[in-house]
C-alpha positions as CSV (number, residue, x, y, z in Angstrom):
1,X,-3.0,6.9,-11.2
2,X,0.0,5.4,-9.6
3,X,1.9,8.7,-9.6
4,X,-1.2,10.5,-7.4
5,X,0.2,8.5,-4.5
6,X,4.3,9.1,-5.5
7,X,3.6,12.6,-3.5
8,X,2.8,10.9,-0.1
9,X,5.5,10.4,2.3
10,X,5.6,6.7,3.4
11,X,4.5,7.0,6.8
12,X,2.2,3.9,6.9
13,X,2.0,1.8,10.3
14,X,-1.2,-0.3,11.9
15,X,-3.6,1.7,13.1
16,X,-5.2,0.9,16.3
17,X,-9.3,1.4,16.6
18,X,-11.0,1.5,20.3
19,X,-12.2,-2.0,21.3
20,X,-15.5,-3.1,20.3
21,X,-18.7,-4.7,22.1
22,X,-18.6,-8.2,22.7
23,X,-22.0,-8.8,24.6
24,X,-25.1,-8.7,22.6
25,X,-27.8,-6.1,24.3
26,X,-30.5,-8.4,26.6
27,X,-33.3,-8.0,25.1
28,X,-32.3,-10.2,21.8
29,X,-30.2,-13.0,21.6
30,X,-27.3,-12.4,19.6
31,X,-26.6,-13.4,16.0
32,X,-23.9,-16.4,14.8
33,X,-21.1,-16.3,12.3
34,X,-23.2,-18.2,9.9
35,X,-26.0,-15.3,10.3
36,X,-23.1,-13.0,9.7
37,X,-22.1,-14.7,6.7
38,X,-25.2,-15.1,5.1
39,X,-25.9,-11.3,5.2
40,X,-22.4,-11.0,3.7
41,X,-23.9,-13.3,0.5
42,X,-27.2,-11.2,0.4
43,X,-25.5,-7.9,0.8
44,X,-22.5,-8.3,-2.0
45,X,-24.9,-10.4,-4.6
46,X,-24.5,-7.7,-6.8
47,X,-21.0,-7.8,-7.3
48,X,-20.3,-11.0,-7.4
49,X,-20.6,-13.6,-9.9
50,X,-24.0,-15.6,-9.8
51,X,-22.2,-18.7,-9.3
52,X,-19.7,-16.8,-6.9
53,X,-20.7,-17.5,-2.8
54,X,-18.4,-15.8,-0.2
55,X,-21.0,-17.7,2.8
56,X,-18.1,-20.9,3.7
57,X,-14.8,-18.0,3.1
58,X,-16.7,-15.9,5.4
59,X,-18.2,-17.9,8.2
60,X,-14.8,-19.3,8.4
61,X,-13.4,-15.7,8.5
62,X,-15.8,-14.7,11.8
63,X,-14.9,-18.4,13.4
64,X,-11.2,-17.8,13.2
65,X,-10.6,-14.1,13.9
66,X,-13.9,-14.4,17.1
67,X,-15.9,-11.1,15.4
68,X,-17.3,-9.2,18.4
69,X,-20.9,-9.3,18.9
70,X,-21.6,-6.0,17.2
71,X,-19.6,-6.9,14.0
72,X,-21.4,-10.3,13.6
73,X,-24.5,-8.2,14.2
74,X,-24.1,-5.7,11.1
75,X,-22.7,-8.0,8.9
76,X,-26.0,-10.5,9.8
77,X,-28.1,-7.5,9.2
78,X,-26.5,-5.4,6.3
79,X,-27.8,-4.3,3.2
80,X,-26.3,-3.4,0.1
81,X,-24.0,-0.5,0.2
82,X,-22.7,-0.8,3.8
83,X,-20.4,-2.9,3.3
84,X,-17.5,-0.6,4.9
85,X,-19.6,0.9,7.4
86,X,-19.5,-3.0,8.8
87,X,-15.9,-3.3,7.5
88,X,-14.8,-0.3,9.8
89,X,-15.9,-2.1,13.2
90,X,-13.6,-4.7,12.4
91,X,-10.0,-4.5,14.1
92,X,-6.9,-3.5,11.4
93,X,-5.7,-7.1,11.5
94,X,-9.0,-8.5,10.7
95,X,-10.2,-6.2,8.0
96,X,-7.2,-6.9,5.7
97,X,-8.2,-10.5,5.9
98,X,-11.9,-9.8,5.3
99,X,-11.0,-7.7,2.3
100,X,-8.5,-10.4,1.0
101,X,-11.3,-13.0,1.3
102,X,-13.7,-10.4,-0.6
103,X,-11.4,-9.4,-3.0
104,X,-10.3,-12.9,-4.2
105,X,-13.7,-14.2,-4.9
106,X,-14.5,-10.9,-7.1
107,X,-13.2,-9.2,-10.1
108,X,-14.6,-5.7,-12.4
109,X,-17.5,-4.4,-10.2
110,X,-16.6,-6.5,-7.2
111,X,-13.3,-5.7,-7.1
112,X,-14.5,-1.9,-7.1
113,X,-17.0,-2.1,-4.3
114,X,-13.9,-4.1,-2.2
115,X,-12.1,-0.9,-3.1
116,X,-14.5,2.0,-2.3
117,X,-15.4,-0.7,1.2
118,X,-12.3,-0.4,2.1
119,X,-11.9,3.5,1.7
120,X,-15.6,3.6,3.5
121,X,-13.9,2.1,6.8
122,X,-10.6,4.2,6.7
123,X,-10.0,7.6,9.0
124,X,-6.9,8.8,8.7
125,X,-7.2,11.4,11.5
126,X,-5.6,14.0,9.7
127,X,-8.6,15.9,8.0
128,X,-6.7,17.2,4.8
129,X,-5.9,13.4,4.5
130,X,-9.5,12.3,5.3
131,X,-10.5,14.7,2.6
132,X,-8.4,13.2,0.0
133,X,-9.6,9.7,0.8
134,X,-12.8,11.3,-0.1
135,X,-12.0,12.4,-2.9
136,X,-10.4,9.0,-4.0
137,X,-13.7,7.1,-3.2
138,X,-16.0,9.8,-5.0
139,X,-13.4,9.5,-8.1
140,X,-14.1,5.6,-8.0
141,X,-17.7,6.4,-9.6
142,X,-16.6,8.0,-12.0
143,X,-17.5,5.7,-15.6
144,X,-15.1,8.2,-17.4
145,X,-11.6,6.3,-16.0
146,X,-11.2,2.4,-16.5
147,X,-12.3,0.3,-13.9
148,X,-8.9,-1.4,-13.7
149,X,-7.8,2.1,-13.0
150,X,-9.8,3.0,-10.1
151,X,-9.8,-0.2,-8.5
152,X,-6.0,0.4,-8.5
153,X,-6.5,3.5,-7.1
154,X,-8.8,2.4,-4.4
155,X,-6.5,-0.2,-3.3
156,X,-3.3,1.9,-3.3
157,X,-4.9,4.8,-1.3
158,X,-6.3,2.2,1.2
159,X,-2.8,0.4,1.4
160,X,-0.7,3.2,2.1
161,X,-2.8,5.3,4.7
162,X,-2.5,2.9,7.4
163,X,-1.0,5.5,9.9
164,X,0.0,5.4,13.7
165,X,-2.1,7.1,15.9
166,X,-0.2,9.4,17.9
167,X,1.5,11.0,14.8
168,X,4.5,13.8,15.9
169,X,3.0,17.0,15.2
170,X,5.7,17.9,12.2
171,X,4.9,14.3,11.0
172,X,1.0,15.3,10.4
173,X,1.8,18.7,9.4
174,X,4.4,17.1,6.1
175,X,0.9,14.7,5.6
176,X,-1.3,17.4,5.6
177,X,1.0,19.2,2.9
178,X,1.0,16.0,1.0
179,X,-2.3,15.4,1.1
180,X,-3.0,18.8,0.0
181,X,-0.5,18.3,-3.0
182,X,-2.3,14.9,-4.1
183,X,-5.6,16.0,-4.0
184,X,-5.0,19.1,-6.4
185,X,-3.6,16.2,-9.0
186,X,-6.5,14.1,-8.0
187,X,-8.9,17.2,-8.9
188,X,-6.7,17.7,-12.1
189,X,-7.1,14.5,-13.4
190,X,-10.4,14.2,-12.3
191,X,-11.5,17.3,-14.4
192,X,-9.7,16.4,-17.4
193,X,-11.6,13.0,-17.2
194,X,-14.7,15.0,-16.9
195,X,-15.7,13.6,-13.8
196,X,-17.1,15.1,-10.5
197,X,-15.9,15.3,-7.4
């Protein structure tokens, strides 16, 4: 799947996100890291091995990088499958150490649900480019193609659309054309695969 991304020009910078909350609203007291942490364990459970905790890695994780308020908040009160909604509230610097602590405690399944988490939180701000990310994360369902294979392509996609945001217009105008170009493949491949999009 490597070759899907060969099309994209490598225009890949942090992206900055809006600042978050960091009061928690008066009427309830706020929740801690180790809150956090434990709805990180409850909400992953199923992709992890039974033996396999991420409550210490994680806990640690909100200590050291101070998670606002409102991230400690939805990661204390997730459930399963919102893992990147949560991841996305996190700033750029923090998420790739939250999905490095995730995805070195997990492989097969886990290591897919890092993948399609970590295409969850991404907006690339570019919409044909937002549509081909998509298109990536729908493709990683698909139980035709390896799961080696579209854990690759998860990460890949999420590692190279890191992009500025104040983008030269002729900058996001070659993106959008390469976007384009990549999803058609994407669609290709997908369709000889017989999977759905």
């Amino acid at each position: 799947m490597r070759h899907l991304l060969l099309l994209l020009c490598a225009c890949s910078a942090a992206t900055s996100r809006p600042a978050v909350v960091t009061s928690a609203p008066a009427n309830r007291p706020a929740h801690t890291c180790a809150d956090a942490a434990v709805g990180l364990e409850r909400a992953t459970k199923g992709v992890r091995a039974p033996d396999a905790s991420v409550f210490d890695a994680m806990r640690a994780r909100c200590n050291e990088d101070r998670w606002s308020v409102a991230v400690v908040d939805c990661f204390a009160t997730m459930r399963e499958g919102e893992l990147g909604t949560c991841a996305r509230q996190l700033r750029d610097e923090e998420r790739e150490a939250f999905f490095g602590v995730l995805a070195g405690g997990t492989a097969g399944r886990g290591s897919l649900e890092v993948a399609q988490a970590r295409l969850d939180a991404m907006v690339v701000g570019i919409a044909e480019c937002d549509r081909f990310v998509r298109s990536v994360r729908s493709v990683l369902a698909c139980e035709q193609m390896p799961i080696e294979s579209r854990v690759e392509l998860g990460n890949e996609t999420a590692d190279f659309w890191s992009l500025p945001a104040d983008l030269p217009a002729d900058a996001q105008r070659r993106m959008a054309e390469a976007c384009g170009a990549s999803l058609t493949q994407l669609r290709d491949q997908a369709t000889f695969l017989g999977c759905m999009l």
